[in-house]
C-alpha positions as CSV (number, residue, x, y, z in Angstrom):
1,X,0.0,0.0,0.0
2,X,1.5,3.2,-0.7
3,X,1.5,5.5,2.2
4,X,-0.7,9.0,1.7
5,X,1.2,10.8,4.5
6,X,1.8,14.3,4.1
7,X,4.1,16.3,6.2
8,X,3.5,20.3,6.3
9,X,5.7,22.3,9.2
10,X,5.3,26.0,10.9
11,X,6.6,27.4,14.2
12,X,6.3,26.6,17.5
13,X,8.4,29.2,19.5
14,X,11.8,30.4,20.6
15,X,13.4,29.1,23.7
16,X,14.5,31.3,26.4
17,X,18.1,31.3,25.0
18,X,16.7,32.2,21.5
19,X,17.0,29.3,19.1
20,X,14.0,28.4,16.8
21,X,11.6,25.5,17.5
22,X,9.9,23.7,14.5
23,X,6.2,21.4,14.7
24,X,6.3,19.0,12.5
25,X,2.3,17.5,11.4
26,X,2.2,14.2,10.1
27,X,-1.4,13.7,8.3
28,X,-2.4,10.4,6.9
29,X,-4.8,9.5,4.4
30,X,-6.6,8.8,7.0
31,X,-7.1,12.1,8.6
32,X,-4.9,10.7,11.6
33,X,-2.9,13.4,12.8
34,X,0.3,13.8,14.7
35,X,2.1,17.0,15.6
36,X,5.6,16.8,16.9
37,X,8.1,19.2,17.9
38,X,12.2,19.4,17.5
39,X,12.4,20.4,20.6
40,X,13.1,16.8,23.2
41,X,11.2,15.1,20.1
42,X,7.7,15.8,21.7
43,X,4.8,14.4,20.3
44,X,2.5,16.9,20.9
45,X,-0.9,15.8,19.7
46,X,-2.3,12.8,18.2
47,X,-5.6,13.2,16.9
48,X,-6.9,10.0,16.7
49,X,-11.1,9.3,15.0
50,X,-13.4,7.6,17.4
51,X,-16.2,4.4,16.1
52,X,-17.9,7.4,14.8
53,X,-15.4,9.1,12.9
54,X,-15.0,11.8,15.2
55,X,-11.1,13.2,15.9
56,X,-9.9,13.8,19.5
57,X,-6.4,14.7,20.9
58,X,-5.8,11.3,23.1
59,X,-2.3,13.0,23.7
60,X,-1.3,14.9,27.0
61,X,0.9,17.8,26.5
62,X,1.3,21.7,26.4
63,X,0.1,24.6,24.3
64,X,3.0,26.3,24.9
65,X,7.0,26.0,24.3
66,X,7.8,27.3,27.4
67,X,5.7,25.0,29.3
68,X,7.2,22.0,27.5
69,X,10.6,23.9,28.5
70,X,10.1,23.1,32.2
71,X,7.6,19.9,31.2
72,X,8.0,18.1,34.6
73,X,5.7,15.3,33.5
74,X,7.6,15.1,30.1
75,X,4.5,14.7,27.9
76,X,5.5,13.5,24.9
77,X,9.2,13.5,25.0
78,X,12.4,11.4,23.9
79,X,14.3,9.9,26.7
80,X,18.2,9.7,27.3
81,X,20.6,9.4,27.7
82,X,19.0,6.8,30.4
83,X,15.4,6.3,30.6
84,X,14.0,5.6,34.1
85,X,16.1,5.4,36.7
86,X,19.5,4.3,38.0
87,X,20.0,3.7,41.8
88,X,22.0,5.9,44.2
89,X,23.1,8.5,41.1
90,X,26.1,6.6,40.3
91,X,27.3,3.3,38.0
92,X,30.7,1.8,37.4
93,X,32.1,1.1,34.0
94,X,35.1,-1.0,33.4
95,X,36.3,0.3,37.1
96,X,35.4,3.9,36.3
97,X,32.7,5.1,38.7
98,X,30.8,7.8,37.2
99,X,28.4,9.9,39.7
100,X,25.3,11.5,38.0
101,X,23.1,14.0,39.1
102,X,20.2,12.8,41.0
103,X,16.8,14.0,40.3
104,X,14.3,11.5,41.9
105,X,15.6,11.7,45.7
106,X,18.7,9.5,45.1
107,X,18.5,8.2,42.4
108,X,19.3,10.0,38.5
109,X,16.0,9.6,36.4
110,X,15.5,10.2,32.9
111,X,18.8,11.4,31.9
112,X,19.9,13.5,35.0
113,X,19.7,17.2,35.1
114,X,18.8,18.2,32.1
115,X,18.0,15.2,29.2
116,X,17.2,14.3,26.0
117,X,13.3,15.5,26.4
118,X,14.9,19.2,26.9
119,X,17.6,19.2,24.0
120,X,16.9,21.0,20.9
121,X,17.6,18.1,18.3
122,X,18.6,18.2,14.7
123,X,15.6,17.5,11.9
124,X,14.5,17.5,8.3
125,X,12.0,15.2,6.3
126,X,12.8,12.6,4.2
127,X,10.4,10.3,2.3
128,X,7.7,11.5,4.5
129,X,9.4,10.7,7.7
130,X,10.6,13.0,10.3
131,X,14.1,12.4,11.1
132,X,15.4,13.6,14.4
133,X,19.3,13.4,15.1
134,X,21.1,14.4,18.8
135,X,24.5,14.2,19.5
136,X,25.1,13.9,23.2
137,X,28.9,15.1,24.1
138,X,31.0,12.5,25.7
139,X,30.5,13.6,29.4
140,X,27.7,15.2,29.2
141,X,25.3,14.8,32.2
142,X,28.6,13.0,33.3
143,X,27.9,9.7,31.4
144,X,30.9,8.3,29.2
145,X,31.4,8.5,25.2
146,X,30.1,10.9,22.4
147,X,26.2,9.6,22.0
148,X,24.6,9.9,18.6
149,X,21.4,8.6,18.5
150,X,18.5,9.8,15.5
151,X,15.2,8.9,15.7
152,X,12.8,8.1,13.1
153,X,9.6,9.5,13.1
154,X,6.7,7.8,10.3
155,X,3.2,7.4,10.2
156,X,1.2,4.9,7.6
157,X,-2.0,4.3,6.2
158,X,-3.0,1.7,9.1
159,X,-3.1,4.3,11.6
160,X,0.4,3.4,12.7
161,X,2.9,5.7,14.3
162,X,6.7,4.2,14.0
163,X,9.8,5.4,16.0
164,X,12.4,3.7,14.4
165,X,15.8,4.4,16.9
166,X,19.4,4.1,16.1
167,X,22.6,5.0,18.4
168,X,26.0,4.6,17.9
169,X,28.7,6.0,20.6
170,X,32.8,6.6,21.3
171,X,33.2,4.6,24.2
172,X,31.0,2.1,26.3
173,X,28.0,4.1,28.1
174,X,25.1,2.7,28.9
175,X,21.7,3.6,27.4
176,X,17.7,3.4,27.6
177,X,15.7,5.3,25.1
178,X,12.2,5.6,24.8
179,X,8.8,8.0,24.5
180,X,6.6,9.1,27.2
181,X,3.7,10.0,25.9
182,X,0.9,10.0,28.0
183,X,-2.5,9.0,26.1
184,X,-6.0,9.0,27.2
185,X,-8.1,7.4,24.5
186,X,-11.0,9.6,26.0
187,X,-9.8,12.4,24.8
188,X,-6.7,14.4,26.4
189,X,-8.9,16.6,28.9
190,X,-10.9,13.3,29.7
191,X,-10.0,12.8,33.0
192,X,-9.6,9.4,34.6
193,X,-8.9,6.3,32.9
194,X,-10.8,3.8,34.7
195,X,-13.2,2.9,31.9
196,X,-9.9,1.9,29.9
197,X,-9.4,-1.8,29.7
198,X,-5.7,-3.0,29.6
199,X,-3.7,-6.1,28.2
200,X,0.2,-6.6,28.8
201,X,1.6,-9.6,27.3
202,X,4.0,-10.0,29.9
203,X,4.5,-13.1,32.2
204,X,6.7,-11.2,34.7
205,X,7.4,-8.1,36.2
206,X,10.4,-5.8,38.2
207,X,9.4,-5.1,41.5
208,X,10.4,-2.2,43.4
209,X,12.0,-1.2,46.5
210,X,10.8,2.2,48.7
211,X,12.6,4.3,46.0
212,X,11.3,2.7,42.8
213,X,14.6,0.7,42.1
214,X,14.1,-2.9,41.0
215,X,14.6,-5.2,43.6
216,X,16.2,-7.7,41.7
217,X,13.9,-10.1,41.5
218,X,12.1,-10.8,38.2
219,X,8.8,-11.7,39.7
220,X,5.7,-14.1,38.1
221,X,2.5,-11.9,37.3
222,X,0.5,-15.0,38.1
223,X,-1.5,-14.3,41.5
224,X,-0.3,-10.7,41.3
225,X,-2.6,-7.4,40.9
226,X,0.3,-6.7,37.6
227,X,-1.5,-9.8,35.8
228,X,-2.6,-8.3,33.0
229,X,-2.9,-11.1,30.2
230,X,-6.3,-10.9,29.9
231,X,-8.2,-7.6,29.2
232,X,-8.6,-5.5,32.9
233,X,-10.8,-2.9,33.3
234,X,-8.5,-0.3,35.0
235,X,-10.9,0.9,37.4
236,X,-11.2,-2.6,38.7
237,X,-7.8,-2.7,39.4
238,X,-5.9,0.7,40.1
239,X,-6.4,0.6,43.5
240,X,-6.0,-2.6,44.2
241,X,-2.6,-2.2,43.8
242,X,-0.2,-2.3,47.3
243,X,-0.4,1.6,48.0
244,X,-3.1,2.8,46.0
245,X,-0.5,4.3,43.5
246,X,-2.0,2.3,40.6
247,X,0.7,0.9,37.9
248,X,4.5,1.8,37.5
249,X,6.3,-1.1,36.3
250,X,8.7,-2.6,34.4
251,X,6.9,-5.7,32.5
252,X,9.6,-8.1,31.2
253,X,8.7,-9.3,27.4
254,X,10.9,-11.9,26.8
255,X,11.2,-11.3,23.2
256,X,15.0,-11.9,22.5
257,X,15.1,-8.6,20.4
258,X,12.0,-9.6,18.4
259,X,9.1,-7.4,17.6
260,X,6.3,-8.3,19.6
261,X,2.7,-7.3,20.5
262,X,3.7,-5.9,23.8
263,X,0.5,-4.4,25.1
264,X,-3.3,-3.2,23.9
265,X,-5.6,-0.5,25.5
266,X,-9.1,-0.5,24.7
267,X,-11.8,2.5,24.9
268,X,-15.0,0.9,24.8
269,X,-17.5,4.0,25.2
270,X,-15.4,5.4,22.0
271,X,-14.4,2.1,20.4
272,X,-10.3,3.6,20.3
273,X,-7.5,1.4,20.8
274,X,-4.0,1.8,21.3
275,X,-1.9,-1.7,20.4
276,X,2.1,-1.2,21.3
277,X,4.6,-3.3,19.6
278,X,8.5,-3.3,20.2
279,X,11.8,-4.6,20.0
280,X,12.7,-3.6,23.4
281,X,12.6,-6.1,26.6
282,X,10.7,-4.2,28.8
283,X,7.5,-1.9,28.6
284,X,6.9,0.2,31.3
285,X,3.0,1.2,32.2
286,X,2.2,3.9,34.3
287,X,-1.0,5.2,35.6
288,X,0.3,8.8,36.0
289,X,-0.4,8.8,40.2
290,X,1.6,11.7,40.5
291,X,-0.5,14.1,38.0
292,X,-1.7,16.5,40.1
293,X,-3.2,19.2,39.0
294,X,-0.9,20.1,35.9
295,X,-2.8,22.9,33.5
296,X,-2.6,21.1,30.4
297,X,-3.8,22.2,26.5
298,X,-6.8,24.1,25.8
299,X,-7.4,24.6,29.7
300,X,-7.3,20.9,30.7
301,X,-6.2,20.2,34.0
302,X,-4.5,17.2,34.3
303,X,-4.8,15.0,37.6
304,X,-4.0,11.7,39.2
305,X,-5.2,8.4,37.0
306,X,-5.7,10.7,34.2
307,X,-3.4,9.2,31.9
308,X,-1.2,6.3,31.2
309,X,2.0,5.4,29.3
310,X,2.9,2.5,27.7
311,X,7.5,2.6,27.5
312,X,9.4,0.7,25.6
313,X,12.7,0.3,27.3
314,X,15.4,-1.6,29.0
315,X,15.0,-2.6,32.1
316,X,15.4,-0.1,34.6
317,X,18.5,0.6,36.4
318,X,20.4,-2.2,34.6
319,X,24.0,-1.3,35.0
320,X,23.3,-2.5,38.4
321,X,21.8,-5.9,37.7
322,X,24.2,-8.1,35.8
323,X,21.4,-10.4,35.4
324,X,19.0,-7.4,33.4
325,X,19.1,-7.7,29.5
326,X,22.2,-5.8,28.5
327,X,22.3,-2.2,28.5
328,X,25.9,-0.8,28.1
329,X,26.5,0.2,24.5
330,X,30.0,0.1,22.7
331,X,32.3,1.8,20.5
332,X,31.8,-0.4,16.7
333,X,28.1,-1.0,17.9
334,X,25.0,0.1,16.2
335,X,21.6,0.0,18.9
336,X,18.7,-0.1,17.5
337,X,15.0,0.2,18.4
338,X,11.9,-0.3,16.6
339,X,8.4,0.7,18.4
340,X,5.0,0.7,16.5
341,X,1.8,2.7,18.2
342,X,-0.7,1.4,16.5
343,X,-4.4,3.6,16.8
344,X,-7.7,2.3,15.6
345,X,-11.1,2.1,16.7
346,X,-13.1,-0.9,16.9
């Protein structure tokens, strides 16, 4: 099938130290739309038509770049140079130990201080694809080796939106990239998610210690409030969890590095889905517990439950589990990630 997407650009702002920020729309023939922005690679918008034809934003996010410039929830963003988090702020390398800045009491989340979701990136459009280049000095945020990683932006004529990742680096560092976007199928200003119904095809998770670190342990869903291999209605089971604080886990997908149907989300009042597919080992689904309050686009006010992610990732805090899938990149090697968001509406 040949694709019918367009891509059309304008602008989206100057950041406070003056450089130009372009929004990028990717429009299928469809009429699925997705906005993005070079600035931290945010997806800004994803309009997405219901069982009756009928677009909605099912995207969290800003109107403004300045918001996204402080963009404490990171709606929408590309994450690096390490996604999630890495215990105590620190790792050691080849008997280097390397102490990062920590961000999420003391542990370095997301990248450190400032990370990949607050970079300016390089872009153009080719074939209809947005193509989105950073190159991350070596020491930067303190982690080792000159990081290039581009990101490939496309979106198809089955209502699918591909981030096609590749990263290559000077000396061994270790990496986690993904997106958080933050979707509500609802519509964006939709509020809670509990009429969303949720399927992981995961037969174990990561649990957590008191500061969100795994454990260790890679721990059998079975018996567990994270079993989630048949279809659960969220609002049957967000507060279920230990806590109250609904889902924030790494689900282990034991795919070997093969592209798999990690996860679907189902909207039955509008008929929308949201299928996930990935090369990556993990997928990380949060709840969004800690929205509280955040004044969103078009005067949406975002709170608690009003959202989830679906991340594709490495496990977190790897370089500290020998056991984890391997997450330290080298100089010769070319990482690659391929994650598919597939929309529809049944």
């Amino acid at each position: 099938m040949t694709s019918q997407t367009t891509v059309t650009t304008d602008d989206f702002g100057v950041t406070r130290d003056g450089r130009k920020v372009t929004r990028y729309t990717l429009t299928n023939g469809n009429g699925l739309i997705v906005k993005i922005i070079n600035f931290g690679g945010v997806i800004t918008e994803i309009h997405v038509p219901d069982r009756e034809g009928k677009l909605d934003d099912i995207s969290l996010g800003f109107d403004t770049l300045a918001a996204y410039e402080d963009n404490n929830p990171r709606f929408g963003a590309l994450i690096g140079r390490v996604a999630n988090r890495i215990a105590g702020a620190q790792f050691t390398l080849d008997g280097h130990t390397y102490n990062l800045f920590a961000n999420d009491g003391p542990s370095c989340m997301h990248g450190g201080r400032v990370g990949f979701d607050r970079k300016l990136w390089e872009s153009e459009v080719k074939d209809d694809k947005l193509v989105l280049t950073y190159v991350s000095p070596d020491g930067e945020e303190n982690f080792p080796g000159e990081l290039t990683l581009t990101v490939v932006y496309s979106l198809d004529d089955t209502d699918s939106l591909t981030l096609d990742y590749t990263a290559t680096t000077t000396k061994k560092t270790p990496i986690n990239f993904t997106n958080h976007s933050y979707f509500n199928l609802a519509g964006q200003s939709s509020g809670p998610i509990n009429d969303h119904v949720v399927t992981i095809n995961a037969d174990s998770f990561l649990p957590l210690d008191q500061y969100s670190i795994p454990t260790g342990e890679i721990k059998a869903v079975t018996g567990t409030e994270r079993d989630l291999r048949t279809p659960v209605r969220l609002g049957d089971r967000l507060t279920q969890v230990p806590g109250g604080i609904g889902f924030d886990n790494n689900f282990c997908l034991d795919n070997n590095g093969k592209f798999v149907l990690a996860a679907r989300v189902d909207h039955p009042p509008t008929g929308r889905y949201l299928e996930v597919r990935t090369t990556e080992p993990g997928i990380q689904f949060y709840t969004a517990y800690y929205l509280t309050g955040v004044n969103g686009k078009r005067g949406a006010s975002y709170q608690k439950f009003g959202a989830f992610c679906l991340e594709a990732q490495h496990y977190p805090d790897s370089v500290h589990h020998p056991s984890f899938p391997n997450s330290i990149l080298s100089p010769g090697e070319t990482y690659t990630q391929k994650t598919v968001y597939k929309f529809g509406a049944a």
